[in-house]
C-alpha positions in Angstrom: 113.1 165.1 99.8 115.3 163.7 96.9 115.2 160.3 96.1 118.7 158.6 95.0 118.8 155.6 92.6 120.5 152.0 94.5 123.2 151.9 92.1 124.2 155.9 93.0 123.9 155.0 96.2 126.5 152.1 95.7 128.7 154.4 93.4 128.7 157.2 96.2 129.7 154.4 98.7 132.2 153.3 96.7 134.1 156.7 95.5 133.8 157.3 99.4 135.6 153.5 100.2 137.9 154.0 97.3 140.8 156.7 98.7 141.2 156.4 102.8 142.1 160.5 102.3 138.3 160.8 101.2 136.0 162.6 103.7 132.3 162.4 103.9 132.3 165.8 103.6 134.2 166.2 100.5 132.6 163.2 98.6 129.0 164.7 99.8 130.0 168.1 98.5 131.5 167.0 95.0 128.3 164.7 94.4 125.7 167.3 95.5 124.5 165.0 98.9 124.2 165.9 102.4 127.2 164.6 104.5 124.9 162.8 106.7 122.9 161.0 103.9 126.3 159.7 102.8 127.7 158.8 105.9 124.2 156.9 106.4 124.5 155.2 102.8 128.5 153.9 103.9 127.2 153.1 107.2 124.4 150.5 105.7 127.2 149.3 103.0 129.1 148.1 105.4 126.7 146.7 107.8 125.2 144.9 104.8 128.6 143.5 104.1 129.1 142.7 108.1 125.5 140.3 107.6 126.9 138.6 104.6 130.0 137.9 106.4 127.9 136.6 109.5 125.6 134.4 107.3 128.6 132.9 105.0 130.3 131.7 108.6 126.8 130.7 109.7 126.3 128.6 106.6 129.6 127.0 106.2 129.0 126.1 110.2 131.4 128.3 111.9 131.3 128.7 115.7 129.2 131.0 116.8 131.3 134.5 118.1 129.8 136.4 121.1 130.0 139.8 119.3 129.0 140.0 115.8 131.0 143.6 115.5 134.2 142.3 116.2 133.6 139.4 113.5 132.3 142.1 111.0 136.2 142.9 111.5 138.0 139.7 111.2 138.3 139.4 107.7 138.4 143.3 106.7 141.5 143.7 104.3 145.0 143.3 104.2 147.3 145.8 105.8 150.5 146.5 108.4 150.4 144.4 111.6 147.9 144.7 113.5 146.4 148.1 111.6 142.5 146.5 111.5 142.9 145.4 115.0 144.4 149.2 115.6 141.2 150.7 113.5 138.2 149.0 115.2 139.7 149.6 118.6 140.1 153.2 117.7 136.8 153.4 116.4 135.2 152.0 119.5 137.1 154.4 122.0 133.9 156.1 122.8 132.4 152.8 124.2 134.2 151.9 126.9 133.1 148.2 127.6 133.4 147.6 123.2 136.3 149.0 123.4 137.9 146.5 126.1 136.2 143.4 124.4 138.3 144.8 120.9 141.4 145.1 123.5 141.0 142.1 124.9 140.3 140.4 121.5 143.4 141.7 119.9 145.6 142.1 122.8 148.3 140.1 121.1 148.7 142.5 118.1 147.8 145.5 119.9 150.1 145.4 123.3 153.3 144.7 120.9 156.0 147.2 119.8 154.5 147.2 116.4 151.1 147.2 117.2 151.6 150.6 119.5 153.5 152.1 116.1 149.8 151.0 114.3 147.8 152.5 117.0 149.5 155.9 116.5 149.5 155.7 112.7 145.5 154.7 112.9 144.8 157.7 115.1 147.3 160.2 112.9 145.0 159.4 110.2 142.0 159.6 112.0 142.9 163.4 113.4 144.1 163.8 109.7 140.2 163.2 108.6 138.8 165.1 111.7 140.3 168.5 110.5 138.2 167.5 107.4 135.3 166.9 109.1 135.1 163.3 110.0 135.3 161.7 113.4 134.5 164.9 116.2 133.7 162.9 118.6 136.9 161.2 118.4 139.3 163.7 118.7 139.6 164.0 122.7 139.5 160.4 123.4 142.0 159.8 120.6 144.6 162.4 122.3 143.9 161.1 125.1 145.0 157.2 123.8 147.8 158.7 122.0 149.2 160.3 125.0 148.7 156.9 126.8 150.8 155.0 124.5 153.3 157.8 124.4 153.7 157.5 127.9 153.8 153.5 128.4 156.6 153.5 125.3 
């Protein structure tokens, strides 16, 4: 079994992060890593970064939040309205009960005119990666929520 180096670790994290049209697949491929292994390394990036966020809210005596997933999200990036709400509740389809708490959470970006145009922009990209690869177990239930908003608009 090869053993990586942390800072090609970080670098293959980061040339994944950098370009949303990347797929684990195709970053694992160009740097001579197994998909998995990759998705692993991104997987514990950002889980790292979710315990940093945690312990500078911790320190600087935030409340405490009942789900340390959907704070992981709170402060996540800058984009259209509602689009990180849109993401993590896409990504948590396959989890029912996580993905009512994420609903329920961001109910007033997400049951708006322009979060539903978000939601169907999130999972056009996320379909857009599965034909490359990423997200198969996604691809029925994000039909299925695409139809769903299709029908209520």
């Amino acid at each position: 079994m090869k053993v990586y180096s942390e800072e090609f670790k970080a670098d293959a994290v980061a040339l994944y992060l950098s370009d949303p049209a990347q797929t684990y697949a195709s970053v694992a491929k160009d740097l001579g890593v197994n998909r998995e292994t990759l998705r692993l390394w991104v997987r514990q990036a950002r889980a790292g970064q979710a315990g940093e966020t945690l312990a500078r809210r911790r320190e600087a005596g935030a409340a405490p939040v009942a789900s340390d997933a959907v704070l992981d999200w709170e402060m996540w990036g800058r984009a259209p309205y509602g689009y990180d709400a849109a993401t993590l509740y896409c990504h948590t389809l396959l989890q029912a009960d996580v993905a009512q708490t994420v609903h329920d959470t961001f109910a007033d970006m997400l049951d708006t005119p322009e979060g539903t145009r978000t939601q169907l922009f999130v999972i056009t990209r996320m379909l857009f990666r599965a034909d490359r690869g990423d997200y198969d177990d996604l691809v029925i239930p994000l039909h299925r929520h695409a139809r769903s908003l299709l029908a209520a608009s």
